[in-house]
PAZAPA-4460 file (N, C-alpha, C; in steps of 0.05 Angstrom, whole numbers, plus 32768, in hexadecimal, padded with zeros to 4 digits):
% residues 125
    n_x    n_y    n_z   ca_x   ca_y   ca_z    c_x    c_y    c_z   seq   type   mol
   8837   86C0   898B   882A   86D3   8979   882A   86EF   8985     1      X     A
   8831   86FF   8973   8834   871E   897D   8815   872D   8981     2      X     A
   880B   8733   898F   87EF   8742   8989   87F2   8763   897E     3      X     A
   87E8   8762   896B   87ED   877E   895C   87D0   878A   895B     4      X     A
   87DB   879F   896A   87B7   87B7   8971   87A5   87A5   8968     5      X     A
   878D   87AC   897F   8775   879E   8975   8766   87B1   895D     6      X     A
   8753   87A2   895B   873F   87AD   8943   8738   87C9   8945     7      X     A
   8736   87DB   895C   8732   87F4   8957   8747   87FC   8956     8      X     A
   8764   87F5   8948   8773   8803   8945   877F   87F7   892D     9      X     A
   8777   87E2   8921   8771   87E0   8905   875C   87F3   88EE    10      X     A
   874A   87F5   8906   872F   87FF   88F7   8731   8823   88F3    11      X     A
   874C   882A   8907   874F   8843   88FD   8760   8849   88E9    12      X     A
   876E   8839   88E5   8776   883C   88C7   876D   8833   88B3    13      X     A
   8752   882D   88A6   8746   882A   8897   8745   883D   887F    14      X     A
   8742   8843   886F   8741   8858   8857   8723   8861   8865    15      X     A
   871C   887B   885D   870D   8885   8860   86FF   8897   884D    16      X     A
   86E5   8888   884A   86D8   889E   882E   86DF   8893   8817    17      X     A
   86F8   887C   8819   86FD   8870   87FF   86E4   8861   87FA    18      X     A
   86D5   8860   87FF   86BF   884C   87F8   86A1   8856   87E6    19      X     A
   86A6   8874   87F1   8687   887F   87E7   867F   887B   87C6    20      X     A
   869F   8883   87B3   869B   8889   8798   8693   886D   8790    21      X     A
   869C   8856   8799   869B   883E   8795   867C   882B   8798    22      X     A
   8667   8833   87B4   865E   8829   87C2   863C   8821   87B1    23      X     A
   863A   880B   87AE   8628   8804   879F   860D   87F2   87B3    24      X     A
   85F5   87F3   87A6   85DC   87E5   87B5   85D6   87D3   87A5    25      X     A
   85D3   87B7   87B5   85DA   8796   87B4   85BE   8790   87BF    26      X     A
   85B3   877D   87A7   859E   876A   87B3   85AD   875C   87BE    27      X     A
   859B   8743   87CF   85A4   872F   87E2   85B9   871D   87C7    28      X     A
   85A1   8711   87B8   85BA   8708   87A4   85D0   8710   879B    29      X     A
   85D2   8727   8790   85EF   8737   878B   85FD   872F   87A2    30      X     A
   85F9   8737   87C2   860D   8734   87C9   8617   871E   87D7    31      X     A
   8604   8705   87D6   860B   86F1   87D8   861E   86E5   87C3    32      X     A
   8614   86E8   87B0   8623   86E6   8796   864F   86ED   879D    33      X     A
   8644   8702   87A9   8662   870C   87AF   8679   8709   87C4    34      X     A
   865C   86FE   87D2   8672   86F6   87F7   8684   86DC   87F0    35      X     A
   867F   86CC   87DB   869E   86BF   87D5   86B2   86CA   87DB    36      X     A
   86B3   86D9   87C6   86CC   86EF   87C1   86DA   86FD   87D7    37      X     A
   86C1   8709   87EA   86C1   8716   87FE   86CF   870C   8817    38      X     A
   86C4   86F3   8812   86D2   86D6   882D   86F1   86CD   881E    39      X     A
   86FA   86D1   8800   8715   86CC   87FC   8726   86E6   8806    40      X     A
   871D   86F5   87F9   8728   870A   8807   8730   8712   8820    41      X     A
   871D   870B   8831   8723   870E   884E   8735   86F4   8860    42      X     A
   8729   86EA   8851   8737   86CE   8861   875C   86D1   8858    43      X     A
   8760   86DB   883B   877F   86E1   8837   8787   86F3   884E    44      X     A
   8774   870C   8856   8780   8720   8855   8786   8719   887D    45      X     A
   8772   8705   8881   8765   86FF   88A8   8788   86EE   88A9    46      X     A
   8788   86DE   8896   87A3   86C5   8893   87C3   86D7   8893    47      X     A
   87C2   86EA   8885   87DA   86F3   8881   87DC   8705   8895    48      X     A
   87C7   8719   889E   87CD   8721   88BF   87D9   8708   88D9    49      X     A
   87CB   86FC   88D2   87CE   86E5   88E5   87EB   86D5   88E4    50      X     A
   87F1   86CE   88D1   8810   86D1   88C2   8824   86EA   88D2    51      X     A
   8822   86FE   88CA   8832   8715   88D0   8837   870F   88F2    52      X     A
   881E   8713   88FF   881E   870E   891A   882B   86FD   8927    53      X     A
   882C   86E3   891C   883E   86D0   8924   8859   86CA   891D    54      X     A
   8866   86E6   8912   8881   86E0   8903   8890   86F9   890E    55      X     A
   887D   870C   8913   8892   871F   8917   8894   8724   893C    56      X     A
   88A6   872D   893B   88BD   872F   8954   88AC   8745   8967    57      X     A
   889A   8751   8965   888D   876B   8972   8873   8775   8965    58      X     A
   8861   8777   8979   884C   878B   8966   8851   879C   894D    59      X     A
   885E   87AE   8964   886A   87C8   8954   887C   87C1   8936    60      X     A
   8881   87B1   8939   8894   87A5   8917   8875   87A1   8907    61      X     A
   886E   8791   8918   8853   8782   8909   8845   8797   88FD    62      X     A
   8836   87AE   890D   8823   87BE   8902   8825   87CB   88ED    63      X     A
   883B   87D1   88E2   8834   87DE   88C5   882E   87CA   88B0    64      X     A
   8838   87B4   88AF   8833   8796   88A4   8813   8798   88A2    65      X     A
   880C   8795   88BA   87F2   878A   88BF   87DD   87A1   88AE    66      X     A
   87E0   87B7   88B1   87D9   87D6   88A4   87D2   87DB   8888    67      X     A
   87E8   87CE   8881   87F2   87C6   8865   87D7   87B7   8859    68      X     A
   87D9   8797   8868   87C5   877D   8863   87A6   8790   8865    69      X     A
   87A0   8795   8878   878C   87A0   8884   877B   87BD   8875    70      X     A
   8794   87C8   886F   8788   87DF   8853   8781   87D5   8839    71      X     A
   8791   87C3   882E   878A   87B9   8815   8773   87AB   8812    72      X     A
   876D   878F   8830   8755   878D   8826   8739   87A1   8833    73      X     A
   873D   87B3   883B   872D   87C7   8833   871E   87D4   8821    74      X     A
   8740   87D6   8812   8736   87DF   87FF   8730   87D2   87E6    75      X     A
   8734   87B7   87E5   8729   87A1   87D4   870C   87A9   87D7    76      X     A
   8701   8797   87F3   86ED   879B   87F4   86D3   87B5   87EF    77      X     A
   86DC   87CF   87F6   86CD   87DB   87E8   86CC   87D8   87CF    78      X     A
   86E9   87D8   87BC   86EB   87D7   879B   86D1   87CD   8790    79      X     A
   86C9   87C2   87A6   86AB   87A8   87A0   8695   87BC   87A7    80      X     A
   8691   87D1   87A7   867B   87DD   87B1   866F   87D9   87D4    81      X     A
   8683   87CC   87E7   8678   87CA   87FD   8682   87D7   8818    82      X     A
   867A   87D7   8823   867C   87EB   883C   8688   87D9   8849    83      X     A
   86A2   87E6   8857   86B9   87D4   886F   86AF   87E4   8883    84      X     A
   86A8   87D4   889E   8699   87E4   88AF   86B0   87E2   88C6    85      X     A
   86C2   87CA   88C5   86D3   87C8   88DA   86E7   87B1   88D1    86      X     A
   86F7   87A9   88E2   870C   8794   88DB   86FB   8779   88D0    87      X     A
   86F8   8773   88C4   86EC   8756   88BD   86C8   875A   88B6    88      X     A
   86C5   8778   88AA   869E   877B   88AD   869E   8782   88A2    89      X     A
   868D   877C   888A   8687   8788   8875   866A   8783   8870    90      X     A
   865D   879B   8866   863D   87A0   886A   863D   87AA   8845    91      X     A
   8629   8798   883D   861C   87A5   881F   8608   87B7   8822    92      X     A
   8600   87C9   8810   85ED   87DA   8817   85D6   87D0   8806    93      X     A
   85BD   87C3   8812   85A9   87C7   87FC   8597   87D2   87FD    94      X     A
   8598   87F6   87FE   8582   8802   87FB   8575   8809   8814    95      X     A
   856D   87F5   8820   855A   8801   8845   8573   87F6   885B    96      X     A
   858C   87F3   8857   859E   87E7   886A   85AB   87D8   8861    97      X     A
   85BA   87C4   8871   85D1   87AF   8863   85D0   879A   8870    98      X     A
   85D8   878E   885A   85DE   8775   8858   85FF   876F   886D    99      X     A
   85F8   876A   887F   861B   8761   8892   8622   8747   888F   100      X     A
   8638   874B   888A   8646   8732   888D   8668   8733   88A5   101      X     A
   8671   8723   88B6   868A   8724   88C0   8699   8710   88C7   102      X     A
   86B0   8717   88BA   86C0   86F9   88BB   86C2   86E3   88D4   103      X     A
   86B8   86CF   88D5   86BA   86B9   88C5   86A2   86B5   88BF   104      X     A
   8692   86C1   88C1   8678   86B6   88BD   8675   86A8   88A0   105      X     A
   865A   8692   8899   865D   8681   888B   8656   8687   886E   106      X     A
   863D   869D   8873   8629   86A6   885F   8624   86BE   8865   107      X     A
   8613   86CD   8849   860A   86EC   885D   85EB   86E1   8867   108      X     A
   85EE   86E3   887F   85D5   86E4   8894   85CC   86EE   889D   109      X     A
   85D2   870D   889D   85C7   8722   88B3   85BF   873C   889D   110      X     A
   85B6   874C   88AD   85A5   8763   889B   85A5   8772   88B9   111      X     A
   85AA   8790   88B3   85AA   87A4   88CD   859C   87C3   88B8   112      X     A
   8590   87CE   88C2   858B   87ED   88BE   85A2   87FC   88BC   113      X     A
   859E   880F   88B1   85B2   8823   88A9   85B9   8830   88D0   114      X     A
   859F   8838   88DE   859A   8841   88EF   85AA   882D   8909   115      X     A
   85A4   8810   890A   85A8   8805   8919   85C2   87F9   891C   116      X     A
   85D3   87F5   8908   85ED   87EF   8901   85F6   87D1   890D   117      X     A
   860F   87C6   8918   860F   87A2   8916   8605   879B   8934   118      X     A
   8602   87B1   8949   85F0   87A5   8957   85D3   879D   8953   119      X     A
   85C7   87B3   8945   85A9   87A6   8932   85AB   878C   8920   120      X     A
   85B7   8780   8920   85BB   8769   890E   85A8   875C   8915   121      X     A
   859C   8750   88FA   857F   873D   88FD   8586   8728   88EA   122      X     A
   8582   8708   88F0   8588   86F7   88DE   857C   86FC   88CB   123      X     A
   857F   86F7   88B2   8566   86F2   889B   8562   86DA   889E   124      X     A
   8578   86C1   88A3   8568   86AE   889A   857B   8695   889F   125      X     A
***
């Protein structure tokens, strides 16, 4: 398997600002309601990186591939009103902070301050 840049070099090509016009505030239900979707999405997008990686001949072939996978579901996921905080993180906003969630995790379980961000992460439950 080829290793293609780690996550802070995924995470700098992220869209940026694409998210504000979009960005909506989610009770816990709403966005539980939505982390299905959120977990198909990612898990295509975690699978087909993971794919690329193991097929191609060099990072460097790999990375625009991976760029490609990696922007789109970005930008899926905001389409949904939610904040991509990093490669595989996605945080709902409800109002006093968010709701985090990061791949693979099972359920959304955590809740952080706006202030404190995914090191403040506190179970809910």
């Amino acid at each position: 398997m080829v290793k293609v840049g780690g996550p802070d070099a995924i995470i700098r090509i992220m869209p940026e600002g694409a998210d504000r016009a979009r960005k909506k505030v989610f009770t816990y239900d709403e966005a539980a309601r939505l982390l299905p979707e959120v977990r198909r999405l990612t898990d295509e997008a975690y699978r087909a990186v993971e794919a690329i990686s193991e097929t191609a001949p060099s990072a460097e072939s790999a990375q625009p591939r991976v760029e490609a996978v990696v922007t789109r579901w970005a930008n899926d996921v905001m389409n949904l009103g939610i904040d991509v905080k990093g490669l595989w993180l996605i945080d709902f906003d409800n109002g006093s902070g968010y709701y985090c969630w990061q791949y693979p995790e099972e359920g959304l379980q955590f809740f952080h301050t706006y202030e404190e961000g995914f090191r403040g992460r506190t179970r809910i439950h």
